[in-house]
C-alpha positions as CSV (number, residue, x, y, z in Angstrom):
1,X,138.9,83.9,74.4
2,X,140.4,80.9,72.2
3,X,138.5,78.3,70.9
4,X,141.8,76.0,70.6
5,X,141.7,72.7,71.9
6,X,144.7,71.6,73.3
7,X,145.4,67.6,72.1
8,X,147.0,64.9,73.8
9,X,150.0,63.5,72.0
10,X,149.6,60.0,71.0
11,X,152.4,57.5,70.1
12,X,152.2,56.5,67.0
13,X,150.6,53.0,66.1
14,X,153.6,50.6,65.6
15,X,152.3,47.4,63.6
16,X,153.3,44.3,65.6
17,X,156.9,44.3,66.2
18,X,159.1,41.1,65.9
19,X,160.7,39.8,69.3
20,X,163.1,38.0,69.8
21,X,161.4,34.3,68.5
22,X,163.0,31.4,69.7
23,X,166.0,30.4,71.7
24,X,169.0,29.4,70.4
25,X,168.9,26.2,67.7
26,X,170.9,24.1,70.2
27,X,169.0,24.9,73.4
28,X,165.6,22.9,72.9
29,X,163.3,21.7,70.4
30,X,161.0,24.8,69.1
31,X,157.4,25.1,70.1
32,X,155.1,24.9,66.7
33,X,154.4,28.8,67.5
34,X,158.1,29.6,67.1
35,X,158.7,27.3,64.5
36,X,156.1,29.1,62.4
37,X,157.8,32.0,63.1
38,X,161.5,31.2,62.4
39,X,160.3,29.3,59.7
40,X,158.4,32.9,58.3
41,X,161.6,34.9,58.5
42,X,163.6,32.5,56.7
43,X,161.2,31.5,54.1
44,X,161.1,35.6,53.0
45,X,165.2,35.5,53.0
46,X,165.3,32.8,51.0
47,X,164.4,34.3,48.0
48,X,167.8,36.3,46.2
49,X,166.2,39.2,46.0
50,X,164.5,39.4,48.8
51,X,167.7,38.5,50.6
52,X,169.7,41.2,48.6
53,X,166.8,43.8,49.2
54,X,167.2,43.0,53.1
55,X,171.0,43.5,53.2
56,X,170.9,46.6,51.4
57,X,168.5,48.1,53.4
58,X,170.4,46.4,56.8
59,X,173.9,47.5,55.9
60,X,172.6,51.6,53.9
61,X,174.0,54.2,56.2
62,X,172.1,55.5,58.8
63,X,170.2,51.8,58.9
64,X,167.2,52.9,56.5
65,X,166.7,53.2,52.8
66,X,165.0,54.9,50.4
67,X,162.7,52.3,47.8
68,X,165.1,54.4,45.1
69,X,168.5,53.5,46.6
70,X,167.6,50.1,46.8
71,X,165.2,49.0,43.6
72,X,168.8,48.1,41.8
73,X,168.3,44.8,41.9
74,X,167.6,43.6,38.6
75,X,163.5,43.5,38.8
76,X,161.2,45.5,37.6
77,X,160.0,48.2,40.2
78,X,156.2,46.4,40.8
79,X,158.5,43.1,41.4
80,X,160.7,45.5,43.9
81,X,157.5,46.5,45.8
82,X,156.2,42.8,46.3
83,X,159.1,42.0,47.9
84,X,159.7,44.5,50.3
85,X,155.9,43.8,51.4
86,X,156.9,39.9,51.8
87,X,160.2,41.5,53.8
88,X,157.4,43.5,55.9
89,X,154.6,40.7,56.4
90,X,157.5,38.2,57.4
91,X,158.1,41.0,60.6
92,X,162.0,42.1,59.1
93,X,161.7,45.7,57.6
94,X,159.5,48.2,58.8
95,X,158.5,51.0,56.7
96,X,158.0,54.9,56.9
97,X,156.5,57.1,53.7
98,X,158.3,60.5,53.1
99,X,156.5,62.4,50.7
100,X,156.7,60.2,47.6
101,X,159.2,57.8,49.0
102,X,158.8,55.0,51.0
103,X,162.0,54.5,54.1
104,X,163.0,51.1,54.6
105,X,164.5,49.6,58.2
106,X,165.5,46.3,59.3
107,X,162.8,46.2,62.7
108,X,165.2,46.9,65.6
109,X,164.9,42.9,67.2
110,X,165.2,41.8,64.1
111,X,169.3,40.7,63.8
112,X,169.8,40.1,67.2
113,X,166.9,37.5,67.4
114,X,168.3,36.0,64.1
115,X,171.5,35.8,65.7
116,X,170.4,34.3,68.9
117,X,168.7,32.2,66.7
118,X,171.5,30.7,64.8
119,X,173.9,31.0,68.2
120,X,175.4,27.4,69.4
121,X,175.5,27.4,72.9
122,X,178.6,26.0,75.2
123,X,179.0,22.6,75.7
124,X,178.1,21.8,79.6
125,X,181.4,20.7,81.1
């Protein structure tokens, strides 16, 4: 007779992902809520690096990146790291550690919210 305990599977914990935050730019006038949080995700892109750290990781094959692919930037590593957490506190990467490495991805909702976001809509007729 077996003493083994047979364990649900649990999802893992995913830390609050970003939705899609506000309608388009031209539709109506932004609630203070999704002002704060366009105003968030812009704020962390518009910083050079920062902005250069998020395209790298956006456009890396297979839409993730190693920390040591990316750190090219012309920082120091420390520098590197506290923007990638300022890229992951402002909702736009989301991170995975392999071993010694740390996997960087652009949260799935991410570019198509910033798109809708930035869409003009049609003029009514």
């Amino acid at each position: 007779m077996s003493n083994t305990k047979v364990l649900p599977l649990l999802e893992p914990e995913i830390p609050e992902a970003v939705a899609p935050c506000c309608p388009p730019l031209t539709e109506r006038p932004f609630t203070a809520e999704e002002a704060e949080t366009a105003a968030r995700m812009f704020k962390a892109l518009g910083d050079p690096v920062r902005l250069r750290l998020f395209s790298a990781v956006a456009s890396h094959e297979g839409g993730e990146a190693c920390v040591c692919d990316i750190s090219d930037v012309g920082v120091s590593q420390p520098t590197v790291s506290h923007h990638l957490k300022k890229l992951k506190e402002a909702g736009l990467l989301a991170s995975e550690r392999r071993g010694t490495w740390v996997y960087y991805r652009v949260e799935p909702s991410v570019l198509a919210a910033m798109s809708k976001l930035l869409t003009v809509a049609p003029a009514a007729a």
